[in-house]
C-alpha positions as CSV (number, residue, x, y, z in Angstrom):
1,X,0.0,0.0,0.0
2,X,1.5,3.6,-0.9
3,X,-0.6,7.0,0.9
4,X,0.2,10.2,-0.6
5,X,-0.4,13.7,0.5
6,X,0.8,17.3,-1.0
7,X,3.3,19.4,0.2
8,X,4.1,22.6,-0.7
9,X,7.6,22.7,-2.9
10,X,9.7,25.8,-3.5
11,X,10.0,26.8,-7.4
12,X,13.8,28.2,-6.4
13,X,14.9,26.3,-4.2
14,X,14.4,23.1,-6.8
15,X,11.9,20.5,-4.2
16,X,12.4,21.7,-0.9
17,X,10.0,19.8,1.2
18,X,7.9,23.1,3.2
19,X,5.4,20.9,5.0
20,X,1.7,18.9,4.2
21,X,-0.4,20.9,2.6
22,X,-3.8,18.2,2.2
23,X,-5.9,20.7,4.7
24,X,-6.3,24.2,4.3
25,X,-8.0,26.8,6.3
26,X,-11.5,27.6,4.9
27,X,-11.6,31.7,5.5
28,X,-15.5,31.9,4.1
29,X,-16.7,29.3,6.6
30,X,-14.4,31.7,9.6
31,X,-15.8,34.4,8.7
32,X,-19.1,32.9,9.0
33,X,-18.1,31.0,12.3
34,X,-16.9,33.8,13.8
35,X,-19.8,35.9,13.4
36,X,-22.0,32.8,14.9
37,X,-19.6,32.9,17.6
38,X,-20.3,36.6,18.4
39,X,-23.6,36.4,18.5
40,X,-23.5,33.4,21.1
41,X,-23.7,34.0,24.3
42,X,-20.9,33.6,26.5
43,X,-17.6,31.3,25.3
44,X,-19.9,27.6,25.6
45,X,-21.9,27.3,22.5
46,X,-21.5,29.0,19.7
47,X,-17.6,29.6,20.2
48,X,-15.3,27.5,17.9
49,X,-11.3,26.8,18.7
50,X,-9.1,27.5,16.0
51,X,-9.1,23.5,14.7
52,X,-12.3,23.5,14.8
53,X,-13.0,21.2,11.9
54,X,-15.6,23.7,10.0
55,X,-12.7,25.8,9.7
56,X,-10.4,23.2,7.2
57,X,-10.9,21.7,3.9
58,X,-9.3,19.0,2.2
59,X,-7.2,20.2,-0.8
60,X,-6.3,17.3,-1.9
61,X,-9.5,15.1,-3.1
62,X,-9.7,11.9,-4.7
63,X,-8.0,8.3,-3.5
64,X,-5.0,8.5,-1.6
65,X,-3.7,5.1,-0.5
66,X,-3.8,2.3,-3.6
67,X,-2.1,-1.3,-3.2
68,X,0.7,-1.6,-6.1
69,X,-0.4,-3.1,-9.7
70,X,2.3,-4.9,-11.5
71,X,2.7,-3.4,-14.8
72,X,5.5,-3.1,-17.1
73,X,7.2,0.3,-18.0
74,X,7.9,1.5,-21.7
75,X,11.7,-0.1,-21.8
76,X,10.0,-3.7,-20.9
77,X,10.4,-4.0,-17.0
78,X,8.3,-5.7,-15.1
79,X,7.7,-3.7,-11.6
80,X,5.2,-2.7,-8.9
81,X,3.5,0.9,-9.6
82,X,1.0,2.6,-8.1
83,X,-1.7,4.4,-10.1
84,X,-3.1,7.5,-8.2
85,X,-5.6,8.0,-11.3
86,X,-8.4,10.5,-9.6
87,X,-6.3,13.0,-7.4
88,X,-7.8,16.8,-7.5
89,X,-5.8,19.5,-6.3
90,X,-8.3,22.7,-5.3
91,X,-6.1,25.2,-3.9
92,X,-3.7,26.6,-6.4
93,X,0.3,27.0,-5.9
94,X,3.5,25.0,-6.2
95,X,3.4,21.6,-5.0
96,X,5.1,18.1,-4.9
97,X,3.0,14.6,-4.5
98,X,4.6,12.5,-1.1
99,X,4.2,9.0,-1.4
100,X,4.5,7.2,1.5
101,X,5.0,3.0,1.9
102,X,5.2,1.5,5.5
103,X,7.0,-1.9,5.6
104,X,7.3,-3.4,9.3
105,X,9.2,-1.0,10.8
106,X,10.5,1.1,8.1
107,X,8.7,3.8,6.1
108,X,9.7,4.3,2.6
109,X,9.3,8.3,1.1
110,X,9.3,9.5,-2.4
111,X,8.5,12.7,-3.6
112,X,7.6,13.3,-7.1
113,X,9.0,16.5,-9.2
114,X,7.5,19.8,-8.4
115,X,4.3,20.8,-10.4
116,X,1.4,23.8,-10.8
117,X,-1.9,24.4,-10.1
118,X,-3.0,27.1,-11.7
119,X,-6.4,29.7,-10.9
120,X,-9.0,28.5,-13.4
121,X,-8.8,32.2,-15.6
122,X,-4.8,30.6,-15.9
123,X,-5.1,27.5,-16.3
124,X,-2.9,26.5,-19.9
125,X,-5.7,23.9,-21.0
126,X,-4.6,20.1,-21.4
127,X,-1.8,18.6,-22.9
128,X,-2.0,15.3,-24.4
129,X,-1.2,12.0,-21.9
130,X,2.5,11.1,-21.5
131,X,3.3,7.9,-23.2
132,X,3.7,5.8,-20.0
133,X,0.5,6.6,-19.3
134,X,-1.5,5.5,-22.5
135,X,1.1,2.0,-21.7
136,X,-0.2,1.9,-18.5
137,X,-4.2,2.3,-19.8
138,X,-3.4,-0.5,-22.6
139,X,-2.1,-2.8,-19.7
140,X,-5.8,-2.3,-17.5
141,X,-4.6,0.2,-15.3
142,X,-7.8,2.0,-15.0
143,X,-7.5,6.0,-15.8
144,X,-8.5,8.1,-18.4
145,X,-5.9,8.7,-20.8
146,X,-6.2,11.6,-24.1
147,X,-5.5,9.6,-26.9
148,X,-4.6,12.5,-29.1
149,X,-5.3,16.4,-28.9
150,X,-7.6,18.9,-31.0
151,X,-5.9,21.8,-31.7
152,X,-7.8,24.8,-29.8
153,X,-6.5,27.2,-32.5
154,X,-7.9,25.4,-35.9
155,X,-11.3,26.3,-36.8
């Protein structure tokens, strides 16, 4: 089994690990909190504490542990790979993936390279799936894969 969560990476710095970033504070549902909070009486009901769970979201959505699936790469290798096939990011920034795998005593890390989410008035469009991933779609690994791209600019 592998978990993985998001962390925060520094563009400059190349993949500097900065910390988890799969929560992330929900400032509309504060606001909101807050303002039921006031208008409680006294500091019993009504009043939140500052990890109150109304007050996070998950930014990272989608499955997040997956037992390995024994595929084989584009040079022919047989190996064990695990397909994280319907992760969401919804809070914008620079971020790496952290894969975790526990075995007995020992826990095994990997980060993957650094990568963007963009606002949606940014966002580039798609780009057409990498070629391990259309091998890894022909083997059964289940995820949708673009098998080729329309050009957004021919009319």
């Amino acid at each position: 089994m592998c978990h993985v969560s998001l962390v925060a990476a520094d563009p400059e710095a190349g993949a500097r690990d900065f910390g988890d970033r799969s929560v992330a504070l929900n400032t509309r549902a504060k606001v909101s909190l807050r303002a039921r909070s006031l208008r409680a009486a006294g500091a019993g009901k009504g009043a939140f504490a500052a990890g109150s769970p109304e007050l996070l979201y998950q930014s990272i959505i989608g499955t997040t542990i997956r037992a390995p699936e024994l595929l084989t790469d584009l040079d022919g290798s047989s190996g064990l790979f695990f397909v994280f096939s319907d992760l969401s990011v919804r809070v914008h920034g620079h971020y790496r993936l952290k894969g975790e795998q526990p075995r007995s005593d020992v826990v095994t890390t990997v980060y993957t390279d650094p990568f963007v989410m963009y606002p949606p008035k940014n966002y580039p469009g798609l780009t057409e799936s990498t070629r391990l991933s259309k091998w890894f779609s022909y083997q059964g690994a289940t995820m949708s894969v673009r098998r080729y791209m329309v050009d957004s600019q021919a009319k």
